[in-house]
N, C-alpha and C positions, 0 to 999 in steps of 0.2 A: 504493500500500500504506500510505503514512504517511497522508493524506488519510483511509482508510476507517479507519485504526486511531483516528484525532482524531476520528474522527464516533462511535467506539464507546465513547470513553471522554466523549465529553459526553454521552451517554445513558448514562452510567451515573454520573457526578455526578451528573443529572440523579434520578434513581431514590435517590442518598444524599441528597438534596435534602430528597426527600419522605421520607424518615425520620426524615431531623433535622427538620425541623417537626412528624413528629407525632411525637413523642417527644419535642420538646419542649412540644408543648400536654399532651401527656397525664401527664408527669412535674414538667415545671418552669412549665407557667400560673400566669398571677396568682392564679388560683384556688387554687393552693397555699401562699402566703401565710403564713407563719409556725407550717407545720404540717412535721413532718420526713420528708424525700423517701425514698423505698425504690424504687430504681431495679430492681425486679425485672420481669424477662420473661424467659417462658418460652413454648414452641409456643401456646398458650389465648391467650395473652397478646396474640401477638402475631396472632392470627388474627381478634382481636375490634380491632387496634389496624388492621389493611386493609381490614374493615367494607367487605369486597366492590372495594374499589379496584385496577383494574386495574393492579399493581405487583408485582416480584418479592419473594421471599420476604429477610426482611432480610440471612440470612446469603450468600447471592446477589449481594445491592448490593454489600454489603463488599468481598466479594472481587475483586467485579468492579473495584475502587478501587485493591486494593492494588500495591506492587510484588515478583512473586513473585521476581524472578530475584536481587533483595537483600534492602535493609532493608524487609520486608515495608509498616510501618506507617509509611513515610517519606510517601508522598503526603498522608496523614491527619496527621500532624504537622503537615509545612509548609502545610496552612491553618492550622491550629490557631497557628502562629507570625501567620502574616498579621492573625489573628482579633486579637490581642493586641496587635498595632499598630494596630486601632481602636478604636471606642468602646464593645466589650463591652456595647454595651445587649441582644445574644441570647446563649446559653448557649455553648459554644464549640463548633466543629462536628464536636466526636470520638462523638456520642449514637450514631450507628448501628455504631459500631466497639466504644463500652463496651456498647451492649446486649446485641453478640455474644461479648461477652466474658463478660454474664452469664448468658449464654444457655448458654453452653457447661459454666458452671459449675453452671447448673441440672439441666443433662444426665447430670453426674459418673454411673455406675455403678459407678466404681474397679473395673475388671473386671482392671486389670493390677495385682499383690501390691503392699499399702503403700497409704500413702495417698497418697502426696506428688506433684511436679510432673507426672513422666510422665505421668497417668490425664490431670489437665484439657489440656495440652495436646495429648492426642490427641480429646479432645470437642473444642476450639475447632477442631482441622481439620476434624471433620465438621462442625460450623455451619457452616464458610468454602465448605466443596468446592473447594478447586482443581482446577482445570480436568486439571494435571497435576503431575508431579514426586515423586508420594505422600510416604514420610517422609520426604525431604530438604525438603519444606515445613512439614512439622510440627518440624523440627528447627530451621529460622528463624524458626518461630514463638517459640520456647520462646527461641531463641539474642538476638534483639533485642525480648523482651516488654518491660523495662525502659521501652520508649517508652510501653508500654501504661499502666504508673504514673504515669508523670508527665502522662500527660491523663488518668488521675483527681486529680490533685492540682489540673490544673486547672481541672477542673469543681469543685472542694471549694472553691477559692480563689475563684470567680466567686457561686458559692452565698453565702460569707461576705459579698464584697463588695460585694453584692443588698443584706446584711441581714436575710435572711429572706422579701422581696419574693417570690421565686420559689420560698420550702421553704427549708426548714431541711438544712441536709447531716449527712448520718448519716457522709456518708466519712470513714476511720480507719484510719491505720498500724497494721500489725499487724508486730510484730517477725521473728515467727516463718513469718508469710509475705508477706516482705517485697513480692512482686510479686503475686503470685496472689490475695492473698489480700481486696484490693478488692472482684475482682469475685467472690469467695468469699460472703464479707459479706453481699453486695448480697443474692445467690441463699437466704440463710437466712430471711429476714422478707419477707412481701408487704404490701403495701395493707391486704391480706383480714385479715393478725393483728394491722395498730394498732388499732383496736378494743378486740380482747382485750387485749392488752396497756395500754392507757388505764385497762380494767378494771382491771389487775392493778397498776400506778402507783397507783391508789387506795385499793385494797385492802390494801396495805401503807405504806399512809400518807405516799406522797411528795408534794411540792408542788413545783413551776415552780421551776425555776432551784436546786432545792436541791441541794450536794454529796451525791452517793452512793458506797457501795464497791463498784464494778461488781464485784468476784468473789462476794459476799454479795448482791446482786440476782440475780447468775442464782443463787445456791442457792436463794435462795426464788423465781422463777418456776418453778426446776424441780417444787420440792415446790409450789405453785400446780396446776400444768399437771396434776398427779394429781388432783385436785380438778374442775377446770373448764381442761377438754378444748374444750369448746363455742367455737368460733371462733378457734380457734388451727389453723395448716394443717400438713398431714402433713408439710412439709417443716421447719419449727420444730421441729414434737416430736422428731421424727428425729433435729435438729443436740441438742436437749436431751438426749439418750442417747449423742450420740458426742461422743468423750474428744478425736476429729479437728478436730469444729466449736467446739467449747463455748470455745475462746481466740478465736476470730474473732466469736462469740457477742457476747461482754463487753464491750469496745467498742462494739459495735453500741448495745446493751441502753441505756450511760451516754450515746450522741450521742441517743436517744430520749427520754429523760426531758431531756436539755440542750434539747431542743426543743421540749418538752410542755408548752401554755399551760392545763394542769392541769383542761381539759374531758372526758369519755369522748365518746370517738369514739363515730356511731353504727355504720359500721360496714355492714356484707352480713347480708344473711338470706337464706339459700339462695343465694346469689348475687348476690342482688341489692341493690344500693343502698340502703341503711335510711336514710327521712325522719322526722327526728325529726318525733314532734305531740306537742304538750303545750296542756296546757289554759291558756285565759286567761279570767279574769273580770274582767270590764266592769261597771260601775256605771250602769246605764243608765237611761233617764227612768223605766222601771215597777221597779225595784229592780237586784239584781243579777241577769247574767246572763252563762252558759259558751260558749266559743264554744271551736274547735280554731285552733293558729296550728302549721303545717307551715313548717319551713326548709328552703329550696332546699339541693341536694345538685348536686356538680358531676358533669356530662353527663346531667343530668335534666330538660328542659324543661318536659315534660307526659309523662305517662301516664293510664291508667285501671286503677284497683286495686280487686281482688274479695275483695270478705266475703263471709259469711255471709249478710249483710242487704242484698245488691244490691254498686253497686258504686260509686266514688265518683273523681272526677278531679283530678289537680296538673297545675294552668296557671302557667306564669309565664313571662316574657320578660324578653330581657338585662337584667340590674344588678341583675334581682330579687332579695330579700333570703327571700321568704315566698312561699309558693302560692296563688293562689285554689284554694279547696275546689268541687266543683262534682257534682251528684247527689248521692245516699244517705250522705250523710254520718254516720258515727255517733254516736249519743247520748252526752254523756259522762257521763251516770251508769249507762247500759247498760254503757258500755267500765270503769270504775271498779270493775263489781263483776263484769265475764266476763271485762276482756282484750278486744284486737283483733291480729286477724293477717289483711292484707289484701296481696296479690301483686297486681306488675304486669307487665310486658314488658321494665323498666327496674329498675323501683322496687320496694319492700317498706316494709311499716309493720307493727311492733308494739307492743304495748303489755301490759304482764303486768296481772293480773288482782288483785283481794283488797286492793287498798291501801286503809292503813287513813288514811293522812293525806298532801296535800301542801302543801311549801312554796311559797311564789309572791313574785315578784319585781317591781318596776316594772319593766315593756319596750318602750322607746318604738318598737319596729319592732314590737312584735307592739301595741302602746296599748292595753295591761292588766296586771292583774297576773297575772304567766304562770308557769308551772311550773317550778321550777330544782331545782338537786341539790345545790350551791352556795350557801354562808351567809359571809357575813364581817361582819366589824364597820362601825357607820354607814353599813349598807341599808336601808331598811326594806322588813319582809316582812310577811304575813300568814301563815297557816293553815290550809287547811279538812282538817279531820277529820272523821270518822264516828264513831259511839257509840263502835265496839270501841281508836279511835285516841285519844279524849279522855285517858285516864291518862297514857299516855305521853308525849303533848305536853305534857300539863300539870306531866310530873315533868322534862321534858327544860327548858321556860323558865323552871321555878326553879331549879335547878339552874345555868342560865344567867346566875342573878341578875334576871330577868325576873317582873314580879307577872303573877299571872294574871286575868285582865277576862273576865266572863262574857259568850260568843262570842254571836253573833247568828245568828239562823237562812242557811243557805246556799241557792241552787238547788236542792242535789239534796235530796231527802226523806229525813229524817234525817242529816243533815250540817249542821256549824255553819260558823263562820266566826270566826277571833279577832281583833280590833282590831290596824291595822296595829303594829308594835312594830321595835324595833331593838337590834342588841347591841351592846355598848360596850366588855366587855372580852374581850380575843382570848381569854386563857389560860381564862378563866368557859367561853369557847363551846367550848374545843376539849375541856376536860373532862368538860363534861357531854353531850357528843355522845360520848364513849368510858363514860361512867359508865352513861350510859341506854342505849347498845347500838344506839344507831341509825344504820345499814346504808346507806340510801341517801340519807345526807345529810354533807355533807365540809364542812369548812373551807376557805378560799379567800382568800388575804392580798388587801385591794383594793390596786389598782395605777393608779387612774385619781382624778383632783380628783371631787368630789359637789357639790351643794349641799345642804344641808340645814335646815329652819326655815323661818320665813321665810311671808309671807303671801300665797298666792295669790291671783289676779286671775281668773284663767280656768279652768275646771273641765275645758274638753276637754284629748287630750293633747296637738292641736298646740299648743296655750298653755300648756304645763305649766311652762315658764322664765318664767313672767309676774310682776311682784310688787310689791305696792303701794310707793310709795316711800314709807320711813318703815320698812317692813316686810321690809327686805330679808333674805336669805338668809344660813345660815354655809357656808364652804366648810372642807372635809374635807380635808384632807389628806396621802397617806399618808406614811408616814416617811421611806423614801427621796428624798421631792421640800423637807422641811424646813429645806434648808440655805439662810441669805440669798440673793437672786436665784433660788431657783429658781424662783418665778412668781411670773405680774406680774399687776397689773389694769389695764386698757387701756394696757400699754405701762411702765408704772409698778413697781417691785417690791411683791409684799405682803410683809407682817411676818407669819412665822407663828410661832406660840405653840409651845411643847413638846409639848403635849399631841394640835398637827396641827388643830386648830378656830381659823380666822379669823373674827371675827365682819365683817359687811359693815354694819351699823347705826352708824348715825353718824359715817361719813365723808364725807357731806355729796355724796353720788351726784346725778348728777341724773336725769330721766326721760330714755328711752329706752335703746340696747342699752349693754352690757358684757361686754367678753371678757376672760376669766381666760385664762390660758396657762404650759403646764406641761411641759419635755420631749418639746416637739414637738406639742405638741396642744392645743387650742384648747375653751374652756366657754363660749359664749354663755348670757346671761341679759339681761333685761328690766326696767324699771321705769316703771309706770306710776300719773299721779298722780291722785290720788280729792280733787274737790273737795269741801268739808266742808257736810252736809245744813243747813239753816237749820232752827231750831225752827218749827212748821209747828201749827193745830191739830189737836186729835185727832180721830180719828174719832168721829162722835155715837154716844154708848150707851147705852140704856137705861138709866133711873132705878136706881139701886143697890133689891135687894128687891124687882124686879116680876116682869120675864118672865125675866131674867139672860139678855138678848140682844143684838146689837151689828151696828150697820151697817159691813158691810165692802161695798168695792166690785167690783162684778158682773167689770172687768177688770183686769188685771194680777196683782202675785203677793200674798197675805195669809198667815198662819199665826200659829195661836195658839203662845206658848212656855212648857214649861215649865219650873219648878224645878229640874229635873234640866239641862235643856238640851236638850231634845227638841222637834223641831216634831210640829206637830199639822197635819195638809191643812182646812182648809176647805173642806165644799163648798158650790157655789154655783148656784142656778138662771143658767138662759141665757135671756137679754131672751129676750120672747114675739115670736112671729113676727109678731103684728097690731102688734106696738111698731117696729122694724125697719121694718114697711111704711109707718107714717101717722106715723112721728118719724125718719127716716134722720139727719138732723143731732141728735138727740139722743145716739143710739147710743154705747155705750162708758161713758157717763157715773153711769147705774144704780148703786145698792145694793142688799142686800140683808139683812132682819136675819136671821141666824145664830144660833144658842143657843151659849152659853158654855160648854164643857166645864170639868168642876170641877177638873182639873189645871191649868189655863191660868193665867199668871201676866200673860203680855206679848200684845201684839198687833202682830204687825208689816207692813205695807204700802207694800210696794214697787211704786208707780204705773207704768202702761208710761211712760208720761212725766211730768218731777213729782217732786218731794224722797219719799222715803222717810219715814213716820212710823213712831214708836215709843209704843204705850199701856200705861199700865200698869192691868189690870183686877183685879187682889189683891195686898197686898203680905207676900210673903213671899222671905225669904233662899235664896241661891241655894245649891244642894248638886248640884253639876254632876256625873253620873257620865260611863259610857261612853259616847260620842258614834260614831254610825253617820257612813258616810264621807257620806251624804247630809246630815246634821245638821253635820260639820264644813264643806262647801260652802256651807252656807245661812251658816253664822256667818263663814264668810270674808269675804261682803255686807255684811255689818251690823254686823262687828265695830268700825268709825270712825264709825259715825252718832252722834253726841254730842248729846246732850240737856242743854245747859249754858241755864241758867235756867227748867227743866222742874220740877217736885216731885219728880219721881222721878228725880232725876240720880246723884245719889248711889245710887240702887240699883241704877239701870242699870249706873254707872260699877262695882259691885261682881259684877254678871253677867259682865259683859266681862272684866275681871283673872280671875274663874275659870275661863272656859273656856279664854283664853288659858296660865292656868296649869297646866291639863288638858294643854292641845296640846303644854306640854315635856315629858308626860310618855309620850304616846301618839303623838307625832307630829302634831299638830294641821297641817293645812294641804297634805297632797299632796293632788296630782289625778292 
């Protein structure tokens, strides 16, 4: 009899086993990582959480664990003790005991008068079923709950001592329900309403980490929640109406914003998984060009999702950060001016329709400038607007303290583009983002080292840390890391200024890496040295007053430059095919003459192999305007080519100081 009863209780650890892992992948994964945990289930919940697996129903296992004939929750404790005597690197293993705990409180119907303890402890005995004994078990239940608190404190306590590693813990003493009211808590907010609730953090103007008065937060979610209903669950609005939930509320509400790294969630559509897409624009060899960058969503690997317009696939595999897009992808000037709403099995995508302008950010996981909602000071962003959006950006960057530079045409047809740009003073941007009325754009304290300045080497984005030595970069700093020692350069403290701008020039660097390091985290950057061109002669050109034409050479790169700081393409015939046949060892070496456009001031020719020359074909003073981000890459080349003993050095040397004096003003030098 002992024998068979030891065989029934290791199959039924067994069975709590497989609860505690998944409940803990599905609550406490790394994949939830500094976002705050809402430990709710409920029947749905937990029917998508067995996803067909041959195992009993959770409140089943439970019970099968407990000890009925005393302290019910005693077997569950002493692991929970054992757990504690080791190395806590998994959550402790009371998950399938609190889930039934908030299982039970999701069940409440308060069918017995009042509100208080009787009603849930008689839900938690039906999750449990005992086998027998009816309410003399539900009266142990209620009689030794107290244990039940204290392994929520110690999952609160494990949650803390993570870090945030595993989520953020929402867990919260409530006075008033000193024990119950945990898993009370838990059962008010799911998953399905961070989202809305991120929305709603926004919407009234909170940021990360800021003090708030949790009893004036829920007044204003409540009067919120009359407004936009849209993705908040019937069981929220419910606790928002009863005078029962709304003290268990409150705390919840202040551990959610304690935990909120100040992004909007994206959140369920109809149920399913919302993949952010957002646009990014690449600067590519044929000019610019839009491309969609999709962020993976956890339990999403692939799907296939249906528009309108066919239907289009997310691939990705473990660590991935971004999807491959695969099929019918859609257009993003189609999506900019309809909206997309595409369903999948798994997944959902939307995207609203009519906007009239977006922000864009550098994003080295998406390697473009990609779509944010998010502005803070020493980023730089661009803007692409549409006719009906140009006022408003243009009133919203002065406003900013920001000049405005006439945009450059964008991808989409009628759509411009504004010269990257950056803000500098916090109080400028947060004012005129409330002054101009604009909605889906927030302020966002930075909280990470930048680089910024500084002259690059390499135009793709894996080389975007590259930088000539002589040229190097300032680092940003934000406020809270300004104190002496808090970062170093390779190992070394820096000196940072008041203002949070270190400059990295002339400290005597040498080529190769450099790591800044900052409260735990780490800035690699690069320097690499540009050996200095030797004066070379010029290219031959026509007699001044004949044909105004110039021999440029058939390979490598040439462009006329003008006045302003614009290049101009050259085109060029390609060797003839009978030359290539009956000259092969000549090949490459050709010129050819070119006519001179009448804006052209310089000529510049960078050989595939071979010193780079610089000519000057008319001499007039430089009036550098707005430089396209192709035109600031070209002069990133040629901004050290020195022409010292040339005639035209001096006016060279007077080209280069302007556009480099341009680039402080406009950002001269990202890639």
């Amino acid at each position: 009899m002992s024998a068979e009863h030891g065989l029934r209780q290791g199959s039924a650890w067994q069975d709590y086993g497989w609860w505690q892992s998944r409940l803990a992948q599905e609550f406490f994964g790394e994949d939830r990582a500094g976002t705050p945990v809402l430990f709710y289930v409920d029947e749905p919940e937990l029917l998508a959480l067995r996803d067909g697996e041959d195992v009993k129903d959770l409140g089943v296992v439970v019970s099968s664990v407990l000890a009925w004939h005393d302290d019910p929750y005693a077997p569950v404790v002493e692991r929970c003790r054992a757990w504690k005597r080791g190395e806590r690197e998994d959550p402790p293993p009371s998950l399938p005991l609190l889930g039934a705990a908030v299982l039970a409180a999701a069940n409440m119907r308060r069918t017995v008068p009042g509100p208080g303890a009787p009603g849930y402890y008689e839900r938690l005995a039906e999750v449990l079923q005992p086998s027998w004994g009816g309410d003399q078990h539900e009266q142990r239940l209620r009689r030794y709950y107290e244990d039940v608190a204290f392994l929520w404190d110690d999952l609160d306590d494990w949650l803390r001592e993570k870090a945030g590693a595993h989520g953020v813990s929402t867990i919260k003493k409530n006075p008033s329900r000193r024990l119950i009211g945990y898993a009370q808590s838990q059962a008010l907010i799911r998953a399905y309403d961070h989202a809305a609730l991120t929305r709603f953090f926004h919407a009234v103007g909170l940021t990360p980490n800021q003090p708030v008065d949790s009893a004036r937060l829920l007044r204003d979610l409540a009067a919120w929640s009359d407004r936009h209903r849209q993705g908040l669950s019937r069981e929220l609005l419910r606790a928002l109406a009863s005078d029962t939930d709304r003290p268990l509320l409150e705390p919840l509400l202040a551990a959610l914003v304690e935990g909120w790294d100040g992004k909007i969630s994206p959140g369920f559509v109809d149920g399913l998984r919302q993949v952010p897409l957002r646009l990014v624009l690449d600067d590519g060899f044929t000019g610019w060009e839009l491309r969609w960058h999709a962020d993976t969503v956890p339990g999403v690997e692939r799907d296939v999702l249906k528009h309108p317009g066919g239907e289009f696939g997310l691939v990705s595999e473990a660590g991935d950060q971004a999807y491959a897009l695969t099929g019918a992808v859609p257009d993003p000037a189609d999506v900019l001016k309809f909206g997309l709403t595409a369903r999948g099995a798994r997944a959902a995508v939307r995207v609203e329709s009519g906007r009239s302008f977006l922000a864009l950010q550098e994003d080295p996981v998406a390697g473009g400038w990609t779509e944010t909602d998010v502005l803070t000071v020493f980023e730089p962003y661009v803007f692409l607007v549409s006719p009906a959006g140009t006022d408003l950006i243009r009133s919203f960057l002065t406003a900013a303290g920001l000049r405005w530079y006439q945009p450059e045409e964008a991808p989409i047809p009628g759509w411009q583009l504004t010269p990257d740009l950056e803000f500098k003073d916090k109080s400028a941007l947060t004012a005129a983002l409330a002054h101009v009325g604009i909605r889906n754009l927030r302020y966002v304290a930075a909280r990470r080292l930048g680089l910024r300045n500084g002259l690059h080497v390499r135009r793709e984005w894996g080389g975007r840390s590259h930088y000539l030595a002589g040229g190097e970069p300032d680092v940003m700093v934000p406020e809270d890391l300004r104190e002496p020692g808090s970062v170093t350069l390779d190992d070394c403290p820096l000196s940072v200024p008041a203002e949070g701008v270190a400059s990295l020039r002339g400290m005597g660097l040498t080529p190769g890496r450099h790591v800044l390091a900052a409260d735990g985290a780490e800035l690699s950057f690069y320097l690499e040295e540009l050996i200095p061109p030797q004066p070379v002669d010029p290219v031959p050109r026509s007699p001044e007053g004949s044909s105004a034409a110039v021999a440029v050479p058939l390979s490598g790169d040439a462009r006329f430059l003008t006045a302003q700081g614009r290049y101009l393409h050259i085109p060029r015939p390609q060797e003839p095919q009978w030359w290539q046949e009956r000259a092969p060892g000549l090949c490459g070496g050709g010129t050819a003459r070119v006519p001179i456009p009448p804006t052209a001031v310089w000529l510049v020719v960078i050989p595939e192999s071979g010193v780079p020359s610089v000519t000057l074909l008319r001499h007039e003073e430089p009036e550098i305007g707005v430089l396209s981000r192709a035109a600031k890459d070209f002069w990133s080349q040629i901004m050290l080519l020195d022409q010292a003993g040339r005639p035209h050095a001096a006016l060279w040397r007077r080209y280069r100081q302007a556009v480099f004096s341009r680039s402080q003003q406009v950002r001269f030098g990202h890639v």
